[in-house]
C-alpha angles and dihedrals in degrees: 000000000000135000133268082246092060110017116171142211129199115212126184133157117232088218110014111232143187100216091059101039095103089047103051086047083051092057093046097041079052086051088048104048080049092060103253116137121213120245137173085211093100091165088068108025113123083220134036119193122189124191105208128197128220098161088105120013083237086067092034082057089041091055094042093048089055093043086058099051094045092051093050104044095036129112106272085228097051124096120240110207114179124191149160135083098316090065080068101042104051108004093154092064091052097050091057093067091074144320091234097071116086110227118194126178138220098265092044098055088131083061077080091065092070098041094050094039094235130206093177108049125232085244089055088064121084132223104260122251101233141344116211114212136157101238141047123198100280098012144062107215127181085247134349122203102200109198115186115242101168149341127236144357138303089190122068097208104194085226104054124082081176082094097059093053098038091034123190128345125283117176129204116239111279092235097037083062093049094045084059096048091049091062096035081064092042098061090050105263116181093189127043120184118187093211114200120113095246114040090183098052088055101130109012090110094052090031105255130101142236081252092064090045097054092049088058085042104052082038090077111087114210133109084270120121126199128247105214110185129167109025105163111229092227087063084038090068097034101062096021097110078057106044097031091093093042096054080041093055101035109042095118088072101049113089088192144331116220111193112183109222097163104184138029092209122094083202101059096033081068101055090046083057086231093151104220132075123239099248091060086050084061104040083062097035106046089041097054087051095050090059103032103030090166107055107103103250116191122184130187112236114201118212135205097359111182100292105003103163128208084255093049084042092054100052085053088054087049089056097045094054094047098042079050097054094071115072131253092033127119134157147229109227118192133164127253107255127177102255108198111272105358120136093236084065091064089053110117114212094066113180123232125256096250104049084051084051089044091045093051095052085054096052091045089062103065102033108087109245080331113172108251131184132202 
């Protein structure tokens, strides 16, 4: 083990994620003004931190699985701090590994003061401008420059157990994100993500709006394009009369839109809590694509949500195909999966894992090199 005079950490994310990129830099940048120094040696690291996932019960098992492997091939003097939204999700499942790891959740993060011994706060330490990665969500790029624009969700999806470990929005100032961009051009970005878990709730809490944010954004001149994920289709709608100019004008400089439907079904929409009806998801989308066939346009398919019936499951399949047909569309198919407490798990009516399987391959068969998992 190290000294008091260079002691180390190991980090390391159990599913690496854009939405969590300039957390998990903050943490280390924390680690760092505290005098720790990084290492990949995790066998001999005076602190192990883990970033865990909840947001699907594959990542949660995925967590849980390198929790596991690091406590029981670390150093028996080193310290394993585990973090991120699962903490929050199921932190009942996590305890239970053993009393000896140290779990502190989003909200808490001060509890790390004590257990590091700080003498620079975790408040003392800003978000950080900017993270450079290679990937983003649904696309390899040559270099993504992700810039936090906001934390947390305006919807309350009955599905999703991701709000209770991101909890409510909490947007970043207007002019503080444009001052970043500007430098992020500046320095020559070719890719710009605007990382938050809900685009289009960006500003209810500070009283502006994702529209006012797009018009600063398509304002910077440069080769960059923009990386816009996770705009709720229920925003989408919303602002689309306001922002529909804007996409027109600006395409060039989108490098692509992902806008999560997640069921054809108005049914099922409803039970999922998604606020909007199929019929206004296609009004926008296939608009937009009429105008603009070329933008990259991404959108989340749900499968196998608590009753979903042949006939919900065929109006998913109708939309599919039609949302397919244009080009440049492709889509992100994942299973329904009982998050902890989440209304959709109380459901009764589950489907069984291999009509979801079976739902899925017929789905993969009509979106265009769509991700699919299975």
């Amino acid at each position: 083990m190290s000294s008091n005079s260079d002691k180390t950490y190991f980090f390391e994310s159990a599913v690496p994620c854009l939405r969590q990129r300039n957390f998990c830099r903050r943490l280390q940048d924390y680690l760092d003004a505290n005098g720790y120094y990084r290492t990949e040696d995790h066998m001999n690291a005076d602190i192990i931190m883990i970033d865990t996932c909840g947001f699907h019960q594959f990542a949660e098992d995925l967590s849980v699985e390198m929790i596991k492997k690091y406590f029981d091939s670390k150093s028996s003097s080193s310290k394993l701090v585990v973090v991120g939204c699962l903490t929050n999700i199921n932190y009942d499942r996590l305890s239970k590994i053993s009393d000896k790891i140290k779990l502190v959740t989003p909200s808490e993060l001060d509890k790390l003061d004590v257990i590091f011994d700080a003498k620079f706060p975790i408040s003392s330490i800003p978000i950080p401008t900017s993270v450079h990665s290679t990937s983003c969500f649904l696309r390899n790029f040559d270099e993504v420059v992700s810039v936090h624009i906001s934390r947390g969700c305006a919807g309350s999806c009955t599905y999703c157990a991701g709000r209770f470990g991101m909890g409510k929005t909490v947007s970043r100032p207007l002019k503080e994100i444009v001052d970043v961009l500007k430098v992020c051009v500046d320095k020559k970005a070719k890719f710009i993500h605007l990382e938050t878990q809900d685009l289009g709730g960006y500003g209810l809490d500070i009283n502006t709006s994702i529209v006012e944010l797009l018009q600063e954004v398509f304002i910077l001149e440069g080769e960059h394009k923009f990386i816009l994920h996770d705009f709720n289709a229920r925003f989408f709608i919303k602002y689309y009369n306001d922002i529909k100019e804007l996409l027109i004008k600006n395409n060039n400089k989108i490098a692509y839109l992902n806008v999560p439907v997640e069921s054809g079904s108005n049914r099922i929409l409803k039970l999922m809590n998604r606020q909007y009806c199929i019929e206004d998801v296609e009004e926008v989308l296939f608009d937009l694509k009429n105008k603009v066939p070329k933008l990259e346009l991404w959108c989340n398919i749900m499968c196998g949500f608590p009753t979903e019936t042949e006939e919900d499951f065929e109006k998913t399949k109708e939309f599919v195909t039609k949302f397919s047909s244009f080009e440049s569309t492709y889509a992100w198919i994942t299973p329904y999966a009982d998050r902890p407490n989440t209304k959709a798990s109380k459901i009764k009516g589950k489907i069984n894992q291999k009509l979801i399987d079976e739902r899925i391959k017929c789905l993969s068969k009509i979106v265009k090199l769509g991700s699919v998992f299975v």
